[in-house]
Backbone of each chain as nested JSON, in Angstrom:
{
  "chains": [
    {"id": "A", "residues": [
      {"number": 1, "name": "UNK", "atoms": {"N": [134.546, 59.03, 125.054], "CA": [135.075, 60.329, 124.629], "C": [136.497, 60.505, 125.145]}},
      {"number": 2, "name": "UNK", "atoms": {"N": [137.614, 60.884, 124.647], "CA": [138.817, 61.49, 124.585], "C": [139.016, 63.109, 123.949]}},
      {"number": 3, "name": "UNK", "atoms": {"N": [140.376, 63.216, 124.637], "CA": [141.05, 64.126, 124.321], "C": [141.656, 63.898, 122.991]}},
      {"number": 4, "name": "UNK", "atoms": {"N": [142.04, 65.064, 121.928], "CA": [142.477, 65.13, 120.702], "C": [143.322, 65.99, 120.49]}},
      {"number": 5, "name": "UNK", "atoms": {"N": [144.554, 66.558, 119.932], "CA": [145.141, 67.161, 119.61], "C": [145.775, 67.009, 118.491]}},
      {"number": 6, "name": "UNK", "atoms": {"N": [145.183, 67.851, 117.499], "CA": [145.163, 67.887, 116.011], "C": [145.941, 68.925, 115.466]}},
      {"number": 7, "name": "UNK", "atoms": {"N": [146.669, 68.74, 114.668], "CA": [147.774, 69.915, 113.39], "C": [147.6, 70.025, 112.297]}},
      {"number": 8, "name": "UNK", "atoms": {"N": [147.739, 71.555, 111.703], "CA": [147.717, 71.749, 110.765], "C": [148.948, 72.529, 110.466]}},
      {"number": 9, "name": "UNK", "atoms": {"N": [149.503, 72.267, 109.275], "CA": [150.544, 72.95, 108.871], "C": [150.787, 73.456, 108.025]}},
      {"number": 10, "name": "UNK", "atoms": {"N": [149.775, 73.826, 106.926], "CA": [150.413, 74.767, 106.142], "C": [148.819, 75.958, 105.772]}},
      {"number": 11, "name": "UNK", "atoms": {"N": [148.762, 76.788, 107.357], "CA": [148.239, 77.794, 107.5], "C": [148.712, 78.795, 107.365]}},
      {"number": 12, "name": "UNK", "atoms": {"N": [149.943, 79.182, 106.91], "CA": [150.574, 80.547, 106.9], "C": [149.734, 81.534, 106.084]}},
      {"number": 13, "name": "UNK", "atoms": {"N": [149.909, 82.795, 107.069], "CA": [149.199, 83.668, 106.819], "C": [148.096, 84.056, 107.295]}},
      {"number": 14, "name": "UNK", "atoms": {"N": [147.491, 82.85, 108.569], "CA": [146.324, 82.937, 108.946], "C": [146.218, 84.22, 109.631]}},
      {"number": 15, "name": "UNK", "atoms": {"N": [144.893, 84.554, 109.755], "CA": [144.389, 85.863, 110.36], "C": [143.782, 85.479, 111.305]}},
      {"number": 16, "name": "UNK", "atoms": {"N": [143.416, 86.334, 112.85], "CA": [142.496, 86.224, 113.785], "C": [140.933, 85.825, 113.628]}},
      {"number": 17, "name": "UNK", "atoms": {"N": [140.795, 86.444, 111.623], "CA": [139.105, 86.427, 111.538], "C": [139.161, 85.137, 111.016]}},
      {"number": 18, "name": "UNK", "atoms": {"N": [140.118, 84.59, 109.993], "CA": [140.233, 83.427, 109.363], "C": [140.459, 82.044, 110.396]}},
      {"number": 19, "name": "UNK", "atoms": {"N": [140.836, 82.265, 111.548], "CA": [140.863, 81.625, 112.568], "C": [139.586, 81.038, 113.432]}},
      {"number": 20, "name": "UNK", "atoms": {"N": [138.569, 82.202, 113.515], "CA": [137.829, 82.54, 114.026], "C": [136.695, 81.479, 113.286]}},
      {"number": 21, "name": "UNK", "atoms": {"N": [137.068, 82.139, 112.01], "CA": [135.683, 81.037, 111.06], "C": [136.096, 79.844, 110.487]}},
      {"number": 22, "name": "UNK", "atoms": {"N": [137.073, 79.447, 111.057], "CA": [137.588, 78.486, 110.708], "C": [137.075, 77.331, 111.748]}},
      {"number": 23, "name": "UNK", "atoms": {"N": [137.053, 78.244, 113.473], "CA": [136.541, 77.47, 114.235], "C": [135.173, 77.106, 114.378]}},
      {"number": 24, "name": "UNK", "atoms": {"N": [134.413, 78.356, 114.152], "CA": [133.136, 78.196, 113.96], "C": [132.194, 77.348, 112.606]}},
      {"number": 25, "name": "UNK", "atoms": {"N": [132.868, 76.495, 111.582], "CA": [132.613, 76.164, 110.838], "C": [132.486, 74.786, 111.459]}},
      {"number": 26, "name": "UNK", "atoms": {"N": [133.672, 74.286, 111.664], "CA": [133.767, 72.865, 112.589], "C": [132.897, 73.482, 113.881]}},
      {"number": 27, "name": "UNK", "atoms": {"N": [132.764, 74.196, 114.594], "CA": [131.489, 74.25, 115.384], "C": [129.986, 73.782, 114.822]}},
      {"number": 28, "name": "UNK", "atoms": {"N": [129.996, 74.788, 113.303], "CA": [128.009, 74.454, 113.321], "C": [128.12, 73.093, 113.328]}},
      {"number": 29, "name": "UNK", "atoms": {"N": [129.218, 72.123, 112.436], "CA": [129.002, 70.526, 112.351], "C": [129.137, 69.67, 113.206]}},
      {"number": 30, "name": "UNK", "atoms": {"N": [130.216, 69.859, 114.473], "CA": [130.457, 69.325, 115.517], "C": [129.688, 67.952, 115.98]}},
      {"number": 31, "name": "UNK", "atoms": {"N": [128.44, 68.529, 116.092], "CA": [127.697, 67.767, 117.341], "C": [127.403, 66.223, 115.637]}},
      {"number": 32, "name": "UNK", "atoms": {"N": [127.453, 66.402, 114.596], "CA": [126.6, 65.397, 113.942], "C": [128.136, 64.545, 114.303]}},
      {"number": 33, "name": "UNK", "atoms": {"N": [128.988, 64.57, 114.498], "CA": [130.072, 63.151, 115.353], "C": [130.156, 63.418, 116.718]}},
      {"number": 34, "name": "UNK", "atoms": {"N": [129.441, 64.103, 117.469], "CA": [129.481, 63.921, 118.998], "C": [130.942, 64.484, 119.228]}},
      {"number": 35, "name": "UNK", "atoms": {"N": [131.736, 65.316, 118.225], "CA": [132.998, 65.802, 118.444], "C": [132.721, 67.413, 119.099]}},
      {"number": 36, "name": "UNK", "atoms": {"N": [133.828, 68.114, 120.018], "CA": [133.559, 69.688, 120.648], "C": [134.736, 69.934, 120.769]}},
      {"number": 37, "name": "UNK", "atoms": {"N": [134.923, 70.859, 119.903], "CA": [136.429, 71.715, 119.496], "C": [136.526, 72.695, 120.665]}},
      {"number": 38, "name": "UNK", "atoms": {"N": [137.113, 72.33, 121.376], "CA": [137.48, 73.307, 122.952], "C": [138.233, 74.848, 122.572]}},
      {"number": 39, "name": "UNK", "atoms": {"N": [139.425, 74.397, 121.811], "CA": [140.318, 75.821, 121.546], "C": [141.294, 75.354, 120.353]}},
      {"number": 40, "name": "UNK", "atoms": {"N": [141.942, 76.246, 119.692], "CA": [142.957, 76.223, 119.153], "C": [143.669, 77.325, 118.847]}},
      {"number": 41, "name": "UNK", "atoms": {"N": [144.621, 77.108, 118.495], "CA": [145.987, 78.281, 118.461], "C": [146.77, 78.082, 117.416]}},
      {"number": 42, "name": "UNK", "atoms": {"N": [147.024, 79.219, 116.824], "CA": [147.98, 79.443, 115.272], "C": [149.047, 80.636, 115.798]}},
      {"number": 43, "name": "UNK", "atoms": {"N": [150.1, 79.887, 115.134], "CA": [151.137, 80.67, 114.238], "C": [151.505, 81.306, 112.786]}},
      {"number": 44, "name": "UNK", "atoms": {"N": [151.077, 81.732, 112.331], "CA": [150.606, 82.496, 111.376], "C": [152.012, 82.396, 110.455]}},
      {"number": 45, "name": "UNK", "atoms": {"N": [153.155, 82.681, 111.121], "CA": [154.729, 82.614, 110.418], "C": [155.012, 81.491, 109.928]}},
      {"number": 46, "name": "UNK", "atoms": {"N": [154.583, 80.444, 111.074], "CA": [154.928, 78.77, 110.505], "C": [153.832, 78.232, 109.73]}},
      {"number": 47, "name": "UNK", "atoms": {"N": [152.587, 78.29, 109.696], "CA": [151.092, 77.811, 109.166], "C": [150.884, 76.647, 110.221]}},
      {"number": 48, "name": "UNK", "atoms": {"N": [151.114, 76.711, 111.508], "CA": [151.044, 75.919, 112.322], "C": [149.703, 76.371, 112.931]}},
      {"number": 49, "name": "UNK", "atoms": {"N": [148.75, 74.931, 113.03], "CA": [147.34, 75.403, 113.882], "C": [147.333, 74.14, 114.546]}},
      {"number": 50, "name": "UNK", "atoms": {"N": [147.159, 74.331, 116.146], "CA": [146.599, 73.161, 117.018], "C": [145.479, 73.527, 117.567]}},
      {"number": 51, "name": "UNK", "atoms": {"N": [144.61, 72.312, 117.394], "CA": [143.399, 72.372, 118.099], "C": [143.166, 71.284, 118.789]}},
      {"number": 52, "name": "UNK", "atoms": {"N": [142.286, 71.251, 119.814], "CA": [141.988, 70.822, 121.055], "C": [140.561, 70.425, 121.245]}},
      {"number": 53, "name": "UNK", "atoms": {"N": [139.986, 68.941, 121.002], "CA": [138.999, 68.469, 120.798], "C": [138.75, 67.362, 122.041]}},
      {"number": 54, "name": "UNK", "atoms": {"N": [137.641, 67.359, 122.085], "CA": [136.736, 66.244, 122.844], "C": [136.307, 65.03, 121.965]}},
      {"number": 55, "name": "UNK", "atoms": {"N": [136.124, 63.952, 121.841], "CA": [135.802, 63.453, 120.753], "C": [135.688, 61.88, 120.75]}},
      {"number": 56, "name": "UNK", "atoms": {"N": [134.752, 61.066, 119.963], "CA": [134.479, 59.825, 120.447], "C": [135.928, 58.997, 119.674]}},
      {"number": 57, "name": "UNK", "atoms": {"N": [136.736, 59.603, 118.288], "CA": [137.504, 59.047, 117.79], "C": [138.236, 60.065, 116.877]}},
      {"number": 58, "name": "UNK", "atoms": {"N": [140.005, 59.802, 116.792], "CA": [140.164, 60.485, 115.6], "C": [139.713, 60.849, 114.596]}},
      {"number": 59, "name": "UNK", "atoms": {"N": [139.006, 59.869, 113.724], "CA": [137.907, 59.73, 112.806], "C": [137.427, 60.862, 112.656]}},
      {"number": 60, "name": "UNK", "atoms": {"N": [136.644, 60.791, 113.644], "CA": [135.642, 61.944, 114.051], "C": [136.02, 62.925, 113.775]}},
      {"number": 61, "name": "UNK", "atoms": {"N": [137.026, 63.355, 114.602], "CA": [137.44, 65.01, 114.626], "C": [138.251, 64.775, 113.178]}},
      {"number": 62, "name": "UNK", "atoms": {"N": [138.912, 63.919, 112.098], "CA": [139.22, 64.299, 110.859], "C": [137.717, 64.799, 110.046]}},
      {"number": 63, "name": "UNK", "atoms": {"N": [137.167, 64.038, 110.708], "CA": [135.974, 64.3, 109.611], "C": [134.971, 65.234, 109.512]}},
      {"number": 64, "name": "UNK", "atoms": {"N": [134.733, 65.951, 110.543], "CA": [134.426, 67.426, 110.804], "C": [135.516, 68.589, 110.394]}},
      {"number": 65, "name": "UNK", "atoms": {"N": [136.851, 68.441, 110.56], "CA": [137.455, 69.151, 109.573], "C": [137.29, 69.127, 108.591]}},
      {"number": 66, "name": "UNK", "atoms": {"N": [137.516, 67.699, 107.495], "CA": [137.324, 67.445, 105.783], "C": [136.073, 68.272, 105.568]}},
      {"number": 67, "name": "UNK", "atoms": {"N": [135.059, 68.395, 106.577], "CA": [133.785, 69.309, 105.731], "C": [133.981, 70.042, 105.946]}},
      {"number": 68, "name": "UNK", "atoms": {"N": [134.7, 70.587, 106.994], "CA": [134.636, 72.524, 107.447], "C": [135.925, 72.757, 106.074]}},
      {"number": 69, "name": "UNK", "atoms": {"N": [136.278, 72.2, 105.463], "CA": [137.461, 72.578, 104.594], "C": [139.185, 72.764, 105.013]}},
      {"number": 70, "name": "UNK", "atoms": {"N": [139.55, 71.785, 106.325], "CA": [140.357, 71.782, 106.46], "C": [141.034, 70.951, 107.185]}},
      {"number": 71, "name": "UNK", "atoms": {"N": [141.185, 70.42, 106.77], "CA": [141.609, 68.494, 107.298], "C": [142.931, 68.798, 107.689]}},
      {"number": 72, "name": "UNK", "atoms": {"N": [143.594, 67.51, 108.643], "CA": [144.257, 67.827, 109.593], "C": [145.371, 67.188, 109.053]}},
      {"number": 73, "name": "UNK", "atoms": {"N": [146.549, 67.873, 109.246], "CA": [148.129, 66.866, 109.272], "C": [148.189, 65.535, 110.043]}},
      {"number": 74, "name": "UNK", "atoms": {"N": [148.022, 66.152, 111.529], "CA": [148.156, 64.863, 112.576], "C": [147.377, 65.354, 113.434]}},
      {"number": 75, "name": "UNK", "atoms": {"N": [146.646, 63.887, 113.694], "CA": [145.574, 63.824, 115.185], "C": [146.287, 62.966, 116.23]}},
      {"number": 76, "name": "UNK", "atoms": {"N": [146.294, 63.272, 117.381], "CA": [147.102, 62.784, 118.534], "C": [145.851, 62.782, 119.643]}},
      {"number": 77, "name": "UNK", "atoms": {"N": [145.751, 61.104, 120.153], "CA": [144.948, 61.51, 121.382], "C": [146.087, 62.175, 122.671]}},
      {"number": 78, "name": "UNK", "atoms": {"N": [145.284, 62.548, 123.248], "CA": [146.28, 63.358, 124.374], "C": [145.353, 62.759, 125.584]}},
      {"number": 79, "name": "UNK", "atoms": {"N": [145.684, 61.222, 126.243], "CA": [145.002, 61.089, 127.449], "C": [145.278, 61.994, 128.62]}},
      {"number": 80, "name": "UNK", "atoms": {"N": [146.477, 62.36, 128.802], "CA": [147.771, 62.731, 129.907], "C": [146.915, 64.249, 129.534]}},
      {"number": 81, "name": "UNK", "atoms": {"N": [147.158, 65.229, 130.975], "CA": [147.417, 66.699, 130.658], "C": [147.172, 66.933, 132.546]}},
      {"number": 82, "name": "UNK", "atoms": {"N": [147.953, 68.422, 131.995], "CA": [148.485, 68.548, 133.407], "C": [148.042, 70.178, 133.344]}},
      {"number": 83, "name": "UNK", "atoms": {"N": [147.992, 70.782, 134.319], "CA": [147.957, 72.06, 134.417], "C": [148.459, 72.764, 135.649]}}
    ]},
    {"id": "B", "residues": [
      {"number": 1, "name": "UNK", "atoms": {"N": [155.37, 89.561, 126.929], "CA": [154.736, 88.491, 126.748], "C": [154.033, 87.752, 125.224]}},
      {"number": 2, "name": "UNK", "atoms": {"N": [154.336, 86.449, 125.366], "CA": [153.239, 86.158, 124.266], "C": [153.075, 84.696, 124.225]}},
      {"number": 3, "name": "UNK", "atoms": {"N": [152.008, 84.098, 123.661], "CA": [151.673, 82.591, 124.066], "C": [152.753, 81.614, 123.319]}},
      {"number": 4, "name": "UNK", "atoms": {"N": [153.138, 80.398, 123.725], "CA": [154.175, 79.597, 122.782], "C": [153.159, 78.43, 123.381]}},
      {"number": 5, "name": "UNK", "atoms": {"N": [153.344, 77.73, 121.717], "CA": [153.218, 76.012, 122.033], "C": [154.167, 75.181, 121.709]}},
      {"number": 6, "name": "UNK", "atoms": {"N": [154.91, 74.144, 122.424], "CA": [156.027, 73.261, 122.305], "C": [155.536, 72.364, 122.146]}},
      {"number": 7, "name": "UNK", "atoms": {"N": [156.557, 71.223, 121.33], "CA": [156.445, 69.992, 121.237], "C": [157.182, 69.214, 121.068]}},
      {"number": 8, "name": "UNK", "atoms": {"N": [156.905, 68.062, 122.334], "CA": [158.204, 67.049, 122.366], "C": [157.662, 65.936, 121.708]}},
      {"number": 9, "name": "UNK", "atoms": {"N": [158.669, 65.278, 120.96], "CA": [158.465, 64.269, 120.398], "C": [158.846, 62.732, 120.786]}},
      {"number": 10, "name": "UNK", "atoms": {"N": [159.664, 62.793, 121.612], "CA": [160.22, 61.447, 122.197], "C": [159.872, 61.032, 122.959]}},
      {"number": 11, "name": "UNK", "atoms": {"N": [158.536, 61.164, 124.091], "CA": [158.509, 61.165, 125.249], "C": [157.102, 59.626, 124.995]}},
      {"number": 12, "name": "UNK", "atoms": {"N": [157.572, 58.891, 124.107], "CA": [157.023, 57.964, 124.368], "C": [156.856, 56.835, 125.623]}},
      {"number": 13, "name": "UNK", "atoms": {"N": [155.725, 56.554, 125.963], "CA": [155.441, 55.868, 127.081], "C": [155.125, 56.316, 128.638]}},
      {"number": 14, "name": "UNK", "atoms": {"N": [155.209, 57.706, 128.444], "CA": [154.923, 58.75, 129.306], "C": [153.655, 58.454, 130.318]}},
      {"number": 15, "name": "UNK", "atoms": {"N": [153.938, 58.232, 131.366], "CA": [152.863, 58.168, 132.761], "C": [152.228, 59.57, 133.064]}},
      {"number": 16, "name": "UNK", "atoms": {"N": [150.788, 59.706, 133.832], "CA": [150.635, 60.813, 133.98], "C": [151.053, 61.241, 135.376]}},
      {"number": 17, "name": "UNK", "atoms": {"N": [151.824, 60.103, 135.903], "CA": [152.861, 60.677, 137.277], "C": [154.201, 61.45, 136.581]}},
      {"number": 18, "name": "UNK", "atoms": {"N": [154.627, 61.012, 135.431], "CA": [155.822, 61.629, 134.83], "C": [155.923, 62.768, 134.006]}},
      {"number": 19, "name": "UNK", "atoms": {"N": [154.576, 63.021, 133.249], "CA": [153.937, 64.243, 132.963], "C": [153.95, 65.154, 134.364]}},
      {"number": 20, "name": "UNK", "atoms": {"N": [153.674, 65.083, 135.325], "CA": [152.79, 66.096, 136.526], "C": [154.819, 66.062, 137.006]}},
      {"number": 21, "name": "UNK", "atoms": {"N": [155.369, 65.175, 137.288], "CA": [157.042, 65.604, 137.464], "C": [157.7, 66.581, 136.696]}},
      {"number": 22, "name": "UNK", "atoms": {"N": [157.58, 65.876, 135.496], "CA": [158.258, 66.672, 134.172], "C": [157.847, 68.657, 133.975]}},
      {"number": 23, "name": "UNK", "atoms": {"N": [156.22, 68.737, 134.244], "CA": [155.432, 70.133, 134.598], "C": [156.393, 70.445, 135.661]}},
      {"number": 24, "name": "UNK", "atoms": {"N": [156.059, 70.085, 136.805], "CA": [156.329, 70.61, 138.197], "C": [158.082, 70.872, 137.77]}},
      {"number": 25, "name": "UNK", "atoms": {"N": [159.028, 70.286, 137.259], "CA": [160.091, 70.4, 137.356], "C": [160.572, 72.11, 136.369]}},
      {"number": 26, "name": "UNK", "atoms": {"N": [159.354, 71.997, 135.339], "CA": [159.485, 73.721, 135.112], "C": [158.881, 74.358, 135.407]}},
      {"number": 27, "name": "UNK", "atoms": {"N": [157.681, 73.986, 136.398], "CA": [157.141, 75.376, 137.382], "C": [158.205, 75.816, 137.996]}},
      {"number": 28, "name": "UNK", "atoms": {"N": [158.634, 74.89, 138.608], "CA": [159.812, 75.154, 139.947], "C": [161.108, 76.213, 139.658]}},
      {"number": 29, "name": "UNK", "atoms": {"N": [161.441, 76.511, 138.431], "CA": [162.216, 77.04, 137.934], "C": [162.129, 77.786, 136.542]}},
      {"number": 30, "name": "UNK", "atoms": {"N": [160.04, 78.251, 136.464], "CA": [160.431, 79.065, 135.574], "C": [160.118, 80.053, 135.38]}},
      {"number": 31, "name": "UNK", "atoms": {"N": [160.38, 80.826, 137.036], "CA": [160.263, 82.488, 137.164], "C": [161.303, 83.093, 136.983]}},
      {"number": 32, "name": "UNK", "atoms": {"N": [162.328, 81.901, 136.692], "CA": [163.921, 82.848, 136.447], "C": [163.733, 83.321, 135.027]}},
      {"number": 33, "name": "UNK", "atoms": {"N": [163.109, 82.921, 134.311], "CA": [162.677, 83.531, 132.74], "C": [161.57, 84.092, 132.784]}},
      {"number": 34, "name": "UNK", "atoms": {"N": [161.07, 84.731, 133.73], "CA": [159.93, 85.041, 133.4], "C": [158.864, 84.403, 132.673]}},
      {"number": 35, "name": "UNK", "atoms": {"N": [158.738, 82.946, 132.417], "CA": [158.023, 82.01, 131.565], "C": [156.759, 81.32, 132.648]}},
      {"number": 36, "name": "UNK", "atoms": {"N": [155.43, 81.12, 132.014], "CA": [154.654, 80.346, 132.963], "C": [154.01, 79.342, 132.052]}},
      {"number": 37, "name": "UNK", "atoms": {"N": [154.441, 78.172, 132.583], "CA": [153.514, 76.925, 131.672], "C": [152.175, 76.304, 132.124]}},
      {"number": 38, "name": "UNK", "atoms": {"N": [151.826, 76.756, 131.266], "CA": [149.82, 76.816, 131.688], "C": [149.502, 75.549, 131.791]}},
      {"number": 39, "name": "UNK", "atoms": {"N": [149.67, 74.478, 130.708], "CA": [149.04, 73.185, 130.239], "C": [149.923, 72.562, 129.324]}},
      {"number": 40, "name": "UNK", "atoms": {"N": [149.576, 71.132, 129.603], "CA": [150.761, 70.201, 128.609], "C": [149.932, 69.307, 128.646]}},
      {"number": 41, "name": "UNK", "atoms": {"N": [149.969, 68.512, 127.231], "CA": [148.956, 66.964, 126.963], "C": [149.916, 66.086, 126.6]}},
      {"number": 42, "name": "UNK", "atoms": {"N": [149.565, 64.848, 126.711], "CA": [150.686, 63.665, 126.299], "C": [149.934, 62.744, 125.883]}},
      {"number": 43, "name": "UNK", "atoms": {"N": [150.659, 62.481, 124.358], "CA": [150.803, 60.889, 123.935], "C": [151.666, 59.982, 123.976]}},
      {"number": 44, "name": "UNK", "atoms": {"N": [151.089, 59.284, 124.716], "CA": [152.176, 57.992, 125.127], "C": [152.907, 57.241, 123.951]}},
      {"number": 45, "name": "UNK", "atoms": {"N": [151.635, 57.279, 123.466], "CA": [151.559, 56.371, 122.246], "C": [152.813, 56.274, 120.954]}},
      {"number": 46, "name": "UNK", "atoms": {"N": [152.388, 57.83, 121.014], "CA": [153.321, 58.343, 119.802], "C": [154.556, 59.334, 120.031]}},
      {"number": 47, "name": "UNK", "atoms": {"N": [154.413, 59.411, 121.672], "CA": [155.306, 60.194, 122.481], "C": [155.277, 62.005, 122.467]}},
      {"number": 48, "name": "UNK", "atoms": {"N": [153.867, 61.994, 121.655], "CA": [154.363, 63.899, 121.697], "C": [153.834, 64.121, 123.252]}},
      {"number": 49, "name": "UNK", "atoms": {"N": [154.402, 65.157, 123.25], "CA": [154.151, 66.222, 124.394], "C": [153.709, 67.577, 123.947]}},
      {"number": 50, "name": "UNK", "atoms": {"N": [152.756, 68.113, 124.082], "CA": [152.133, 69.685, 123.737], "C": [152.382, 70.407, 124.809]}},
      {"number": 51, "name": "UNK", "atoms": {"N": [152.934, 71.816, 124.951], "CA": [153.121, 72.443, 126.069], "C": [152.638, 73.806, 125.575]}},
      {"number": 52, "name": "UNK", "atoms": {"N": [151.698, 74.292, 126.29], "CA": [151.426, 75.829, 126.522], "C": [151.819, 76.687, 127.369]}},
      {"number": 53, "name": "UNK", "atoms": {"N": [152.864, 77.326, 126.983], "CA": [153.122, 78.63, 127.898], "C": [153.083, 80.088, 127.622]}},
      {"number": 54, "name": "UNK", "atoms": {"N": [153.535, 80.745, 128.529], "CA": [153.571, 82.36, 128.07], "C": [154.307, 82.705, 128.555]}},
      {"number": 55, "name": "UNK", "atoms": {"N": [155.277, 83.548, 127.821], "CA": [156.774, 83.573, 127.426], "C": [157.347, 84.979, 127.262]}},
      {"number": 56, "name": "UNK", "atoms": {"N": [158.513, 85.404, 128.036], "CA": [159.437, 86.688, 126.678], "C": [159.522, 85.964, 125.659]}},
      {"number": 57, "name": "UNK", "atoms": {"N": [159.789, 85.017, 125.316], "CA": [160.229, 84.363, 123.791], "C": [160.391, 83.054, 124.009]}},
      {"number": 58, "name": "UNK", "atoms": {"N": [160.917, 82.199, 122.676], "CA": [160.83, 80.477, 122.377], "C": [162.011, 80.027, 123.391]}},
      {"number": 59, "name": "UNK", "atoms": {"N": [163.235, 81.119, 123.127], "CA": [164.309, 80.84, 123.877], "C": [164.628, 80.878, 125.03]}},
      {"number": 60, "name": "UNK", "atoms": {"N": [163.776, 81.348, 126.0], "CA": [163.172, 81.0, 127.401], "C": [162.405, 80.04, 127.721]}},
      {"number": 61, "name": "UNK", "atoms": {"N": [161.329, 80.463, 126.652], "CA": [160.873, 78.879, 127.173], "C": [161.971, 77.381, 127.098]}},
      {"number": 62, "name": "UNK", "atoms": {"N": [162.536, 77.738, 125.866], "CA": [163.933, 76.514, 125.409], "C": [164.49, 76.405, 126.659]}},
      {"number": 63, "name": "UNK", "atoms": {"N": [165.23, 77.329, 127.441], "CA": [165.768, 77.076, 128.43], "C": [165.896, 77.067, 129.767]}},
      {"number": 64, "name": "UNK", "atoms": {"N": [164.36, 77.032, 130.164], "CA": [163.818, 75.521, 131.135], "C": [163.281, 74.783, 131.225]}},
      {"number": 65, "name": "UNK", "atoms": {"N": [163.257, 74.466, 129.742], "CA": [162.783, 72.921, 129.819], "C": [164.131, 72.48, 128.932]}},
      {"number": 66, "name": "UNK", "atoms": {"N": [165.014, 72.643, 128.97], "CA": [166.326, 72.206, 128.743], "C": [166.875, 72.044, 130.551]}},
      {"number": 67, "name": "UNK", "atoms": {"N": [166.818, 73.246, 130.893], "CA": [167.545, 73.092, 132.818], "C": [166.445, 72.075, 133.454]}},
      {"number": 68, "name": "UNK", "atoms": {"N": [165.411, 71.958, 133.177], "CA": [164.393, 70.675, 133.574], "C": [164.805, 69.461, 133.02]}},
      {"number": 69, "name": "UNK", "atoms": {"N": [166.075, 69.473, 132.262], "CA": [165.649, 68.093, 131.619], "C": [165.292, 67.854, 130.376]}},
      {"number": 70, "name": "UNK", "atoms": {"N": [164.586, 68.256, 129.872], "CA": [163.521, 67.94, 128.479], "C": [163.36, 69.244, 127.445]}},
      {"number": 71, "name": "UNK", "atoms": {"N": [164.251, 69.239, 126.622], "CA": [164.49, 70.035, 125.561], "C": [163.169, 69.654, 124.67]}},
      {"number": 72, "name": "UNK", "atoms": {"N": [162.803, 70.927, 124.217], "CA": [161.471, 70.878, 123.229], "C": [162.152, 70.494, 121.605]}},
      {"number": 73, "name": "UNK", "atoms": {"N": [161.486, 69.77, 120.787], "CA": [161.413, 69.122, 119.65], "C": [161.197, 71.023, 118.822]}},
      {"number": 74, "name": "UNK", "atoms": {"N": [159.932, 71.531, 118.824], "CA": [159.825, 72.382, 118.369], "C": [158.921, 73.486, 119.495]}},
      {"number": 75, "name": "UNK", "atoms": {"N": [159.211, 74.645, 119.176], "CA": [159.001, 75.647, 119.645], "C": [158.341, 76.869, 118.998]}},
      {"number": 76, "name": "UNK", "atoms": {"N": [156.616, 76.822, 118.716], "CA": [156.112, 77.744, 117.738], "C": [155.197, 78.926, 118.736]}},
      {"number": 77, "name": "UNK", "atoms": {"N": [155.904, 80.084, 118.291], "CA": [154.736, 81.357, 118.943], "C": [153.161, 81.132, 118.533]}},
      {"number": 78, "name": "UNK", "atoms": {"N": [152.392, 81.225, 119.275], "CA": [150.632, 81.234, 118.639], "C": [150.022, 82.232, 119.424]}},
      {"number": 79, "name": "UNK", "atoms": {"N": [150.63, 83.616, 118.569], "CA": [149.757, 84.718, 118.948], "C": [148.278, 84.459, 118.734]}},
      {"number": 80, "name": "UNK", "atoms": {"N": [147.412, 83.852, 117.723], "CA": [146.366, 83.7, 117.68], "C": [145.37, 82.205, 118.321]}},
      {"number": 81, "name": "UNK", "atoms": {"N": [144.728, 82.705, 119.243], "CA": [143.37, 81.652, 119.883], "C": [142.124, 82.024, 119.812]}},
      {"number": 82, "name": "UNK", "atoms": {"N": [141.387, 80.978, 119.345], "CA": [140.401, 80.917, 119.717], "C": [139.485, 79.743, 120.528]}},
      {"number": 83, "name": "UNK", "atoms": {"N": [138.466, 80.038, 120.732], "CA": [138.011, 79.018, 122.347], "C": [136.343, 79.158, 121.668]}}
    ]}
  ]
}
């Protein structure tokens, strides 16, 4: 399992609720790739959405998006993080 | 206040001793903006850098991690999260 950091870019317009079920959609499917969407964050002005996954492979976390209906620009593992 | 996510793009080959420098070098200097950077992930690979902070604005955050050194690629507000 790795870290993931995934983009989307042409969300403009997103809403807090559209956000919301956007995450929870890739939630109910999650577990059938062993993938767990931690958080993500939008800009609504740019259609910019990053999210923040656990996950056995890029793959994975594309492919729980393609069914939740929203497949990703770019997936980036993110080994490194600092806080 | 409000949340920003940055992203550097060049920072290919990035150590996670040079990540935890690169952080620490805008903790150290970024109460003069009133800015606090929560979390940052890195790909080596492909060189991005993700940075989460919370901000008066992009242009504070821009300028300390410009006086640190490391000017952000892009700089997007993400009033909206979910977890």
């Amino acid at each position: 399992m790795a870290k993931y950091m995934d983009v989307h870019h042409s969300m403009k317009g997103i809403t807090e609720e559209q956000l919301r079920e956007a995450h929870n959609a890739d939630l109910a499917i999650e577990k059938d790739e062993q993938v767990h969407f931690e958080m993500a964050w939008a800009d609504p002005e740019s259609g910019r959405v990053y999210c923040l996954s656990d996950a056995p492979s890029a793959e994975a976390v594309q492919r729980i998006h393609e069914r939740a209906g929203h497949k990703a620009d770019e997936i980036h593992p993110v080994p490194l993080m600092v806080q």
